[in-house]
C-alpha positions in Angstrom: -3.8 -10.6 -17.3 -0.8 -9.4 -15.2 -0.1 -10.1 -11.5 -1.0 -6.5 -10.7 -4.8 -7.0 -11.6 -5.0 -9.7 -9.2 -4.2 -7.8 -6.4 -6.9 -7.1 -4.0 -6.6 -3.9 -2.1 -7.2 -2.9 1.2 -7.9 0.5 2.4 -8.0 1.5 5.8 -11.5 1.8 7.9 -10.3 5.1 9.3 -10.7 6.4 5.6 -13.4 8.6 4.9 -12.6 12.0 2.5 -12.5 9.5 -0.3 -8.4 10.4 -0.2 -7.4 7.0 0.9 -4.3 5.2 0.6 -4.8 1.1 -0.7 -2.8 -1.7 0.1 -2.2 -5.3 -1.4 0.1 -8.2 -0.7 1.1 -11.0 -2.9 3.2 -13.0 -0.6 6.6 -11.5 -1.8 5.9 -8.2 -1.8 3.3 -5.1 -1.0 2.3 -2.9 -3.2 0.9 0.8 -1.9 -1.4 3.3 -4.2 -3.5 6.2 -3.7 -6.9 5.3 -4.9 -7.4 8.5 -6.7 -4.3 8.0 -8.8 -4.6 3.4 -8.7 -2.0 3.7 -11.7 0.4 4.9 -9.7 1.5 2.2 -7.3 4.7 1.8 -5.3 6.3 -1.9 -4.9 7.9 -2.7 -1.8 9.7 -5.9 -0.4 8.7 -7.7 3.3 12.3 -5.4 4.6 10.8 -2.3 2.9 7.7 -2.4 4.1 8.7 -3.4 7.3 11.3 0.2 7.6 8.0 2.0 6.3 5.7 0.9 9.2 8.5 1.6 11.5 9.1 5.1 10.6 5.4 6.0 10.8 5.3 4.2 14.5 8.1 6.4 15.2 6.7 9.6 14.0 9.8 9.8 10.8 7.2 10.8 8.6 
């Protein structure tokens, strides 16, 4: 069993069109996917993550 199948993800309560974006942390790092494609998942460190949820507060994205 690899780390990544431990994860448990989080999606967001404002989700509802079944298009959600899923989150997980492990202590080191988060991980992002979109539930529709949950192979696909993006690895971010605490920085990383921390420049993502910046930009969208600011409006970058």
């Amino acid at each position: 069993m690899t780390a990544l199948e431990n994860l448990v993800w989080t999606r967001s309560s404002f989700c509802s069109s079944g298009a959600c974006a899923e989150v997980a942390f492990d202590g080191e790092f988060v991980y992002l996917r979109n539930n529709r494609e949950p192979e696909k998942i993006i690895k971010l460190d605490l920085d990383e993550w921390a420049a993502l949820k910046q930009g969208i507060h600011n409006g970058d994205f």
